[in-house]
C-alpha positions in Angstrom: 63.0 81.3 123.3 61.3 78.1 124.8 59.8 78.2 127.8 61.6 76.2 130.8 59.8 72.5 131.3 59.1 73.3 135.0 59.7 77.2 136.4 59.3 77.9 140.1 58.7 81.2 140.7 58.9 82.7 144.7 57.1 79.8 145.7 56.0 79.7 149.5 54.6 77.3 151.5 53.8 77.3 155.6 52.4 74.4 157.4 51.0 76.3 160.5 53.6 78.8 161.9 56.4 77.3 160.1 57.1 78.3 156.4 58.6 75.8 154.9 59.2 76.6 151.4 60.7 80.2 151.5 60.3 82.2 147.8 61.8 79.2 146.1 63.1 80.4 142.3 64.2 77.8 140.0 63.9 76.9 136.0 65.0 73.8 134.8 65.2 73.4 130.8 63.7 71.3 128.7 66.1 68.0 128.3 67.8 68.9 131.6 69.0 66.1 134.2 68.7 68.6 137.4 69.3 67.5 140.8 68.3 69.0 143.6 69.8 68.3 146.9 70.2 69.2 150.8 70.1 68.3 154.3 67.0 66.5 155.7 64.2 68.5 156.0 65.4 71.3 154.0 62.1 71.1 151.9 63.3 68.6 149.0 60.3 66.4 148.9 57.8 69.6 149.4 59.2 70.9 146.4 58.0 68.1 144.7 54.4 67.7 146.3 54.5 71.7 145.0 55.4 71.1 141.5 53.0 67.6 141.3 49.9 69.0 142.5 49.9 67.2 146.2 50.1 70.2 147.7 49.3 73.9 146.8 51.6 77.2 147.5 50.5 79.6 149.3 52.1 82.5 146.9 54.4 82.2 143.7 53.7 80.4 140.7 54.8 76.9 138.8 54.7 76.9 135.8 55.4 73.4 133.2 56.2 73.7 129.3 55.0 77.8 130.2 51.4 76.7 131.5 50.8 77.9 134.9 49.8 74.7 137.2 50.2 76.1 141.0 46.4 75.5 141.6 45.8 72.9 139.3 45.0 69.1 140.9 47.6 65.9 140.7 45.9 64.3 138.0 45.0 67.6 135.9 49.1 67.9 135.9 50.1 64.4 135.1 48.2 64.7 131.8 49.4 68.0 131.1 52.5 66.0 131.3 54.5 65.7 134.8 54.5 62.4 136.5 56.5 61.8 139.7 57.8 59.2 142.2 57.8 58.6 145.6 60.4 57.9 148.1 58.4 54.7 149.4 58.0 52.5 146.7 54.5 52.9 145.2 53.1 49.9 143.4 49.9 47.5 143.1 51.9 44.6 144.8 49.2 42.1 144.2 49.0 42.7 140.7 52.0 41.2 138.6 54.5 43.6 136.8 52.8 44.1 133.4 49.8 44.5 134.7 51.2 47.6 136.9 52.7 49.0 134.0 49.7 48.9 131.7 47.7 50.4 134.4 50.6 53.2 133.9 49.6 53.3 129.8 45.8 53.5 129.9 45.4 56.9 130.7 48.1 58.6 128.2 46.5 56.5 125.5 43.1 57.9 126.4 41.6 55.5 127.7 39.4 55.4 130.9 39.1 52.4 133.5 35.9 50.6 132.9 34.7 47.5 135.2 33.2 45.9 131.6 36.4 46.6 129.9 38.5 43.5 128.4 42.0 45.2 128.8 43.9 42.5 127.1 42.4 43.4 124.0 43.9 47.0 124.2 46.2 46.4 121.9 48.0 49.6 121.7 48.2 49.0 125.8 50.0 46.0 125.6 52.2 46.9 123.2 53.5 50.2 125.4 53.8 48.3 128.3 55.6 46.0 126.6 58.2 48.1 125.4 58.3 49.4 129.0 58.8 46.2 130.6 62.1 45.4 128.3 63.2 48.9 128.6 63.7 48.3 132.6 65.1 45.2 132.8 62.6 43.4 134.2 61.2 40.7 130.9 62.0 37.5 132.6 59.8 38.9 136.0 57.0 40.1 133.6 54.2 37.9 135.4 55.3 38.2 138.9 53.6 39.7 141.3 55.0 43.3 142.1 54.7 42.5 145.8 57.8 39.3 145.5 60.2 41.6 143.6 63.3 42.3 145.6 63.2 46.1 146.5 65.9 47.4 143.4 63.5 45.4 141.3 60.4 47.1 142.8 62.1 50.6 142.4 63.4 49.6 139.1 59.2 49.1 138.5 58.3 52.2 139.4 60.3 54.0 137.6 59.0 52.0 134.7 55.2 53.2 136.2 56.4 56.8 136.5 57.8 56.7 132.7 55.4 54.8 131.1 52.4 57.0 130.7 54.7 59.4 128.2 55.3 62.5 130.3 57.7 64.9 129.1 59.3 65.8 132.7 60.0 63.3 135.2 60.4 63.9 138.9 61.9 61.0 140.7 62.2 61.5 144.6 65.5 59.5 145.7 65.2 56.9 142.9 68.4 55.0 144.7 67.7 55.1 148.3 68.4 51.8 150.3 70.4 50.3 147.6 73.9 48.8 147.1 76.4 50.2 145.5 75.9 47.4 142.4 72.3 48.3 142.6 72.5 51.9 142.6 75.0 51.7 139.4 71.7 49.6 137.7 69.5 52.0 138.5 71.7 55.3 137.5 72.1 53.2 133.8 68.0 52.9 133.9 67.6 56.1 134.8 69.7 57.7 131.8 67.9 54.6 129.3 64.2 55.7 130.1 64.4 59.7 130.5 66.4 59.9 127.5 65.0 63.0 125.4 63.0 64.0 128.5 63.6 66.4 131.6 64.6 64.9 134.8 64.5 66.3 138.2 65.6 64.4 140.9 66.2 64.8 144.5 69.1 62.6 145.4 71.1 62.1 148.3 73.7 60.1 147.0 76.5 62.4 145.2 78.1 59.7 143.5 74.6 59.8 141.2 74.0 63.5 141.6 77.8 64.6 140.4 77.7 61.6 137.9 74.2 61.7 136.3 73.1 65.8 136.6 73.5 68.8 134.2 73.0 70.8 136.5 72.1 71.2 140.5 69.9 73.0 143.0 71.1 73.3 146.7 68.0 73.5 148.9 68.6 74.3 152.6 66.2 76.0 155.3 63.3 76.0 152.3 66.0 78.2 150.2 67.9 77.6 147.0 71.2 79.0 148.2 73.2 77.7 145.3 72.0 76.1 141.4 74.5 75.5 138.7 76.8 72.9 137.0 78.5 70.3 139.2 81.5 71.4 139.0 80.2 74.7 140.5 78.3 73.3 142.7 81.2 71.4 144.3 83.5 74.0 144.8 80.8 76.8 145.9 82.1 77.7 149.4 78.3 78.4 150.9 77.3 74.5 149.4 80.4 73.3 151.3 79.1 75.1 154.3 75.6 74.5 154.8 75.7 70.9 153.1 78.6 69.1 151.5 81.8 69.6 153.4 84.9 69.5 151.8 85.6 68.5 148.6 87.4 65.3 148.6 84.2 64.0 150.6 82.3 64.6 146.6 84.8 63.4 144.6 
């Protein structure tokens, strides 16, 4: 059978006296959209740091494509091929949007940053960030500076950034947060264009996108997964309605 992309496995965490994290299980397959959601604080975001290297557990393993990763560093994971967002938009605002996007490229392609390097004669560079920049919407911005966007445009770009340098599982930390209702349809539609044929995990607090762009969903409360299944199970498990979502006509 193949392996899950990313398998946690009684992952722990404390910061001080307070354990955070608390023997967190979870396996998401390969091609899986899986959201994970939860009140504030419940340990979302930490999950993430885990899984990306920021920070390490302090027992369990994670494990991506069947490779054990729990000790390894950010970077070491992102070419083994995890790359993540962040929940405040994370950019190079005085460089214009290619030019963020190629940065993206250089490393998947091999390449490493040199201060002699002409990188407009990377041609295999261009070309990928190229494709990215159409693939996101964002052609007719192509040589603005990141920093003038308007802030769906700056989250569509780092999506585009997080995409870009190939990885096979994406982790976006609340890719819709702070947008309209118009926006966040946009960005759902980008979402499903650019992790097509890759695994997405997501940590979402909007449950019009979770229940509408998931296979499948983890509920994370108190540093606990008390619930992970298909939305439809999801929304009518009575301990989810409980802890997090209420009743049901407030998911519909």
């Amino acid at each position: 059978m193949m392996a899950p992309a990313l398998q946690l496995i009684d992952v722990r965490k404390r910061f001080g006296r307070t354990e955070i994290i608390r023997g967190v299980s979870l396996s998401v397959a390969t091609g899986e959209r899986h959201a994970i959601i939860g009140p504030n604080g419940a340990g979302k975001s930490t999950l993430f740091n885990l899984a990306s290297g920021r920070f390490h557990a302090d027992s369990g393993s994670i494990l991506l494509n069947g490779r054990e990763i729990t000790r390894r560093r950010p970077h070491e994971i992102n070419r083994m091929g995890l790359a993540r967002s962040f929940q405040i938009t994370n950019i190079f605002h005085r460089l214009s949007v290619f030019e963020n996007l190629r940065c993206a490229v250089l490393w998947s392609l091999g390449y490493r940053y040199s201060f002699w390097r002409n990188l407009n004669k990377l041609a295999d560079a261009e070309a990928r960030a190229e494709e990215v920049l159409d693939r996101i919407g964002l052609r007719r911005r192509r040589d603005v500076e990141a920093g003038l966007l308007t802030y769906a445009e700056q989250r569509a770009l780092e999506i585009g950034i997080t995409v870009a340098g190939g990885a096979s599982v994406i982790l976006l930390d609340e890719p819709t947060a702070g947008m309209s209702r118009s926006e966040t349809a946009r960005a759902v539609a980008l979402i499903r264009e650019v992790t097509a044929g890759r695994t997405l995990v997501m940590v979402e607090h909007d449950m019009s996108v979770v229940f509408g762009l998931a296979d499948r969903i983890s509920v994370v409360v108190y540093g606990e997964v008390i619930a992970s299944g298909r939305p439809e199970e999801i929304r009518s498990d009575a301990r989810v309605k409980e802890a997090y979502l209420g009743q049901p006509a407030e998911v519909s």
